[in-house]
C-alpha positions in Angstrom: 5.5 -0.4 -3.2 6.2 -3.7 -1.0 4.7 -6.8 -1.9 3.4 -9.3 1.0 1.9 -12.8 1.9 -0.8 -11.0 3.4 -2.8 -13.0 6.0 -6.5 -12.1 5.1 -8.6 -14.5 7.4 -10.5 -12.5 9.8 -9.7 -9.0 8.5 -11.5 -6.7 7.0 -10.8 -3.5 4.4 -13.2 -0.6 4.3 -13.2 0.4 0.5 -13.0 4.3 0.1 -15.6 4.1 -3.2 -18.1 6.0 -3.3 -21.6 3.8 -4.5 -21.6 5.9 -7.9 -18.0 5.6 -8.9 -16.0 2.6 -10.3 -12.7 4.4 -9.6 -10.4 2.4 -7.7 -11.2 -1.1 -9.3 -9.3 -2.9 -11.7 -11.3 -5.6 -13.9 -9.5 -8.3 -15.3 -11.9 -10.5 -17.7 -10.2 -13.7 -16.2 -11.0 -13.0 -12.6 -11.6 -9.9 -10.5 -9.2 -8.2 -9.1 -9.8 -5.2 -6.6 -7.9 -2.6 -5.3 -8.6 -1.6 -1.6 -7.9 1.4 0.2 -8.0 2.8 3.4 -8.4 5.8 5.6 -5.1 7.0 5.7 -4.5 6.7 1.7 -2.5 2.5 1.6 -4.0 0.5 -0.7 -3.4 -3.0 -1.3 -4.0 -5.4 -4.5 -4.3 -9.0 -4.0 -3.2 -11.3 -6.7 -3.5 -15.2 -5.9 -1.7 -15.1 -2.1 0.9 -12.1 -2.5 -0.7 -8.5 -1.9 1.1 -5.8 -3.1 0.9 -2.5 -1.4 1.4 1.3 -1.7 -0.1 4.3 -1.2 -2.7 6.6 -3.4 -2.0 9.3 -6.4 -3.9 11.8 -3.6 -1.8 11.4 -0.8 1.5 11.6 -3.6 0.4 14.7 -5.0 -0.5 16.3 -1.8 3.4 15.1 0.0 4.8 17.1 -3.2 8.3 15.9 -3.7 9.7 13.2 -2.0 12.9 13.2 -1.0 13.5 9.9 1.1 11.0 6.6 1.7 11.8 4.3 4.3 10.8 0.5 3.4 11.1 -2.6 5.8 13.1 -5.7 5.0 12.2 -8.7 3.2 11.1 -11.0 6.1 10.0 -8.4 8.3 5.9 -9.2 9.3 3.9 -6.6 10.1 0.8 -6.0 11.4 -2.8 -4.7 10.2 -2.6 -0.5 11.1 0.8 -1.2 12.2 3.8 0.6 10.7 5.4 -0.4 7.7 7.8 2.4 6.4 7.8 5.9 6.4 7.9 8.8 3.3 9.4 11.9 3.8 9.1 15.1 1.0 10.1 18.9 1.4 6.4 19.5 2.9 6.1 16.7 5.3 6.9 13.4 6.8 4.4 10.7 6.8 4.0 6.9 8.2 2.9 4.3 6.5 0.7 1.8 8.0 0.0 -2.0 6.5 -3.2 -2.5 5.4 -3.4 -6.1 6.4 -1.0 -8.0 8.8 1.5 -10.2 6.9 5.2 -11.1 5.8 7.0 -8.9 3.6 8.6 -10.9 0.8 9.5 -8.0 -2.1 10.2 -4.4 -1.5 11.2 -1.8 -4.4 14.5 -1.0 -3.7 14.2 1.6 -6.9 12.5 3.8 -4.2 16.2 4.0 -1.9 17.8 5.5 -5.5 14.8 7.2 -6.8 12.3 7.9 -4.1 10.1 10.7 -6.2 
């Protein structure tokens, strides 16, 4: 889970829903807020300016248990489709890519301690 000041002019986010399901978005009553996702199973959630990002219950289950996860610094910026940390498990190693260029400000440092 990082959290980032994402910079969201000029870029877009195909949304992996299919047109009869609502799974995937989260309604709030005071304003919408929507949970994208992309090809390689990141999303991001966009509250106000910070976007926090992660990656889906599918890819998770199918990793099995992780053993190690690899998250940038605070301050680092990365770039849409660029890579933004790694997760390793007993079945394979994976890359994970930003879903939208930006600056990270907040990672989860539970995950160095506690990465499954």
């Amino acid at each position: 889970l990082l959290r980032l000041f994402p910079n969201l002019e000029a870029q877009s986010l195909e949304t992996n829903l299919e047109a009869s399901s609502l799974l995937g978005l989260e309604l709030h009553l005071e304003n919408i807020v929507v949970k994208k996702y992309t090809k390689e199973h990141e999303w991001i959630h966009v509250e106000q300016d910070l976007g926090t990002i992660g990656i889906t219950h599918y890819a998770q289950n199918a990793l099995g248990d992780v053993v190690f996860v690899e998250v940038p610094e605070v301050g680092t910026v990365v770039e849409q489709s660029g890579t933004c940390g790694a997760v390793e498990s007993v079945k394979a190693a994976s890359d994970i890519y930003a879903p939208v260029s930006g600056k990270i400000v907040e990672v989860n440092q539970n995950l160095e301690k506690s990465p499954g």
